[in-house]
N, C-alpha and C positions, 0 to 999 in steps of 0.2 A: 556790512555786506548785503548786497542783494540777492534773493534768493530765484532761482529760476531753473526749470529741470523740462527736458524732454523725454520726449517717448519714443520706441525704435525698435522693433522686432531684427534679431539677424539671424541668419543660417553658416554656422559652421562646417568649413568641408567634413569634419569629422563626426560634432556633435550637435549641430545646431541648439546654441544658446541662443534662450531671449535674453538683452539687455539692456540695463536704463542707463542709457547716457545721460550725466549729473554737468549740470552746470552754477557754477557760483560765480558771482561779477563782483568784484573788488573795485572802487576807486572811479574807474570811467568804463562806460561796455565795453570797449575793446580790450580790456585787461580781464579776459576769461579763461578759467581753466576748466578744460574738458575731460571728463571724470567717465570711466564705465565702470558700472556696475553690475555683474556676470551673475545671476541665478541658474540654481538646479533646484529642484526636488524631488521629493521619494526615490530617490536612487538606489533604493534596497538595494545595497552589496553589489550590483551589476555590476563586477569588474572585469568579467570574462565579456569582451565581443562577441556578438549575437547580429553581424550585418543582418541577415535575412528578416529580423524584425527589428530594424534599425537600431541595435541598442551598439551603441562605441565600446564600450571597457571604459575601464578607468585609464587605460593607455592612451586611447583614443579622445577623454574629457579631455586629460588634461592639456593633453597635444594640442585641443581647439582653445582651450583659456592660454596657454603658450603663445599661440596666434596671436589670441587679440593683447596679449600684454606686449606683442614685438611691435602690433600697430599702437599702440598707446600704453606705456609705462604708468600714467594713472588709471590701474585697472583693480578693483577688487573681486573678489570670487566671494559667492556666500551660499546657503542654502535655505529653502524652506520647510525643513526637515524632514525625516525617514531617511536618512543616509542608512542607515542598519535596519536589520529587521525584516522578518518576509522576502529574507535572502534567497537567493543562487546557494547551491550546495558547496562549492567551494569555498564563499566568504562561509556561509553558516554554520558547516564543520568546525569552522575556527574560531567561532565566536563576533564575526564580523571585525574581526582583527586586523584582514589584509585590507577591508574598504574602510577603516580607520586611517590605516596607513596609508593607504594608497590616497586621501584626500586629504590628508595632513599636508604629508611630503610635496601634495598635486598646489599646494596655497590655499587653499581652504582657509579663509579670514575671519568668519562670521558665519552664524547659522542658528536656528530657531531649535527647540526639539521637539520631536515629532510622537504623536501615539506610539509611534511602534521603537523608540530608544525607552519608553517602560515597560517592554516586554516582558522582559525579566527583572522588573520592579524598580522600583525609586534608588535604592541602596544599589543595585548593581550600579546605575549611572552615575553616581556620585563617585561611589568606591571603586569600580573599573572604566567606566565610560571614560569618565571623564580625567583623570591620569594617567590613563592612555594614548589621548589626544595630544596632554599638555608635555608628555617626553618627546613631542618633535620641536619643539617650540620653545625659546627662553624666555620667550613674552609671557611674564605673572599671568592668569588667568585663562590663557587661551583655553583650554579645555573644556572651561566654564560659556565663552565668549562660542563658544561653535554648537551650544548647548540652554539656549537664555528662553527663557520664559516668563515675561512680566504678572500671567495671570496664573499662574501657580502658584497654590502658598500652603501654609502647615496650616493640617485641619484646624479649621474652628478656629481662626485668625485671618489677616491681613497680612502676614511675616510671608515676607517672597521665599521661597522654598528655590530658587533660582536666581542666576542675574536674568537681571532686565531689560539690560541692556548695555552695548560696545559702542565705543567711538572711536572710530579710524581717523586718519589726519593724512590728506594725498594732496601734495603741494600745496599746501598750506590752507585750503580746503576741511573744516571736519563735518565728517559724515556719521551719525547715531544711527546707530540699528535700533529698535526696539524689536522683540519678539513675543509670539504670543502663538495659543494653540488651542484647536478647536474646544469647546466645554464638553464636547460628548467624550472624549478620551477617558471618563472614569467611566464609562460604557465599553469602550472597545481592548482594555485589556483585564487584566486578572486584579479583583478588586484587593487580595492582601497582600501584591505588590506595590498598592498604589496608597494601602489606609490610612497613612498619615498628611493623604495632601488633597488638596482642594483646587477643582479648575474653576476658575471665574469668570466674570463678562470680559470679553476679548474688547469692548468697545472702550467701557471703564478703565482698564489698566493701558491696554496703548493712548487714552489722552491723557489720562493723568500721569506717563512718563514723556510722554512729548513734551508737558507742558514745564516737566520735570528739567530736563534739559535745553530745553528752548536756548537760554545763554548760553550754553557750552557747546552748539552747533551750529555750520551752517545750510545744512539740509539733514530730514531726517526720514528714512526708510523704515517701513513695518513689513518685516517678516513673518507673516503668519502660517501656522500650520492648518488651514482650512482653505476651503476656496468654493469655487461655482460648481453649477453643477452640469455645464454644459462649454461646451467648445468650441471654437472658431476666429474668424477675426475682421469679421462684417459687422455693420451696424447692429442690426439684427440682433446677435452673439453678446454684443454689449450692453443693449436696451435691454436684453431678459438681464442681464447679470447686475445692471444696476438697480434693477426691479425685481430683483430674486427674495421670497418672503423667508428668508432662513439667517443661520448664524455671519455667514460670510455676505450676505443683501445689508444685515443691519450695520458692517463694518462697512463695508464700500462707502456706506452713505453717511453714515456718522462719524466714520475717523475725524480728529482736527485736522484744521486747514495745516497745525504746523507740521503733518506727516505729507511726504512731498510724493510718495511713491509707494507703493505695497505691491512687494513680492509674494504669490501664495502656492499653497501644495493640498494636497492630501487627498485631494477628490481625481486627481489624475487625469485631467484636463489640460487643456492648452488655448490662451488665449493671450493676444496684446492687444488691452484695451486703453483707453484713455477717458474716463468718466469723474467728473466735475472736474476736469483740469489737471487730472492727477492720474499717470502711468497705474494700472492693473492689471498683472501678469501673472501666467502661470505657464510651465515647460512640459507640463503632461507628465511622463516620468523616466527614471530609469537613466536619464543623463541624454535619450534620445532627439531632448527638443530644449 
C-alpha cells in the first residue's frame, strides 16, 4: 500500500471538529479509500451546552460526529485526552461518569490519557476509569484503547504501565494510534497518586512504537496530550509552532516520518497546521472546536 494523508480543518454546525482526512491507495490511484479522522480534546466533562461560550454538550458533539459519519461511514472519533477532570459540576458530582458515558455510547474509538484522568491517581484509572469505559463496548480492551500511553511506565523501568497503542481497520485500511502525554504530568497532579509510574520522552516512545508497528499498518496517527503554545491558522501560527523551543517543538520536528498525523491537546489551543508534510492539530477545548 501506498501511503498518503491530507490535511483539512472543518466546522461543524454543532461542534466544529478539526479533522484529518486519511487516505491509503491500494493497487492503482484510483482505488482510494477516504478515511476521516474526528479529534476532540480536553473536554473536561462539558456535557451540559454552554452556546454563549460556544461549548455544544455532549448532545451537541455527538450529533456533529453523527454528521460527519452520515457523510462518510469511514469515520473514526478519538481524543487527545482530558476527557474527565476539571469538570462542570454536573459531570463532577458524579465522578465524571455521565461524560464517560456519554462518549462511550457518542463512538469514542480511541483516545490518549490526559494529566487530568490521574487526578485521582493511577489506581483509580485502572480500577474505575477504565471498566467503566470498557461496559459499553464488547471489544476486549476498549477501556484500555480510549486511555493509551506509550510513554508511561512503572517506576524505575521501561514496563509500559499503559497500552501503547490501537489499531482500527476501516475498509480495509488499518490505521495505529499511538499515544503519548506531556512529561510534566508528574508535576501537575498529586505525586502519591502518581508514585509508581514514570513519564518519559514523548519523542523516544512514539518512534520507537511507530517503528514498532510499522508492518501491521497502513497509516499511523500520534495522539498526544501536549501541544503549542499558541493559536491560529496562518503561516505565521505554524512557523512559531514548528519552531517552538519546548516539549511539543521537539515532537513536531522529530516525530518519524512513519507517524503520518498528530492530533494534540492539553495547552487549549487551536490550530490546523500542516509542517514537514505532516497534519498538526489541535481543537482548543471543551468539544467547542
Amino acid at each position: 500500500m501506498k501511503r498518503g494523508v491530507g490535511s483539512c480543518a472543518a466546522l461543524a454546525a454543532a461542534s466544529a471538529l478539526l479533522f484529518v482526512p486519511q487516505a491509503a491507495s491500494a493497487a492503482t490511484a484510483d482505488e482510494t479509500t477516504d478515511i476521516q479522522v474526528i479529534g476532540i480534546n480536553d473536554f473536561h466533562g462539558r456535557i451540559e451546552a454552554d452556546p454563549g461560550n460556544g461549548v455544544a454538550g455532549a448532545a451537541g458533539l455527538v450529533g456533529a460526529v453523527r454528521q460527519f459519519e452520515s457523510e462518510n461511514p469511514n469515520t473514526l472519533f478519538v481524543s487527545a485526552g482530558d476527557n474527565i477532570g476539571a469538570s462542570t459540576f454536573t459531570s463532577f458530582i458524579q465522578q465524571d461518569e455521565p461524560t464517560m458515558e456519554s462518549l462511550a455510547l457518542g463512538g469514542l474509538d480511541v483516545g490518549v490519557v490526559g494529566n487530568h484522568e490521574f487526578d485521582q491517581g493511577f489506581v483509580d484509572l485502572t480500577d474505575r476509569v477504565q471498566p467503566f469505559y470498557q461496559q459499553f463496548s464488547a471489544e476486549e480492551g476498549y477501556g484500555q484503547d480510549l486511555t493509551l500511553g506509550a510513554n508511561v511506565y512503572m517506576t524505575g523501568t521501561q514496563d509500559p504501565a499503559l497500552k501503547e497503542y490501537a489499531i482500527r481497520e476501516v475498509d480495509g485500511v488499518r490505521i495505529g494510534f499511538i499515544g503519548t502525554i506531556t512529561a510534566d504530568t508528574e508535576t501537575l497532579v498529586s505525586p502519591a497518586g502518581i508514585s509508581e509510574l514514570d513519564f518519559g520522552d514523548q519523542v523516544e516512545a512514539a518512534n520507537r512504537v511507530a517503528a514498532e508497528i510499522a508492518d501491521q499498518v497502513d497509516v499511523t496517527v500520534l495522539l498526544t496530550h501536549s501541544g503549542a503554545e499558541v493559536s491560529g491558522d496562518d503561516a505565521a501560527t505554524c512557523d512559531e509552532i514548528a519552531n517552538e523551543q519546548t516539549e511539543f517543538g521537539a515532537l513536531v520536528r522529530d516525530a518519524s516520518p512513519e507517524i503520518d498525523a498528530i492530533l494534540s491537546g492539553h495547552t487549549h489551543q487551536a490550530y490546523p497546521c500542516t509542517i514537514q508534510d505532516r497534519p498538526i492539530l489541535q481543537t482548543g477545548s471543551y468539544g467547542a472546536n
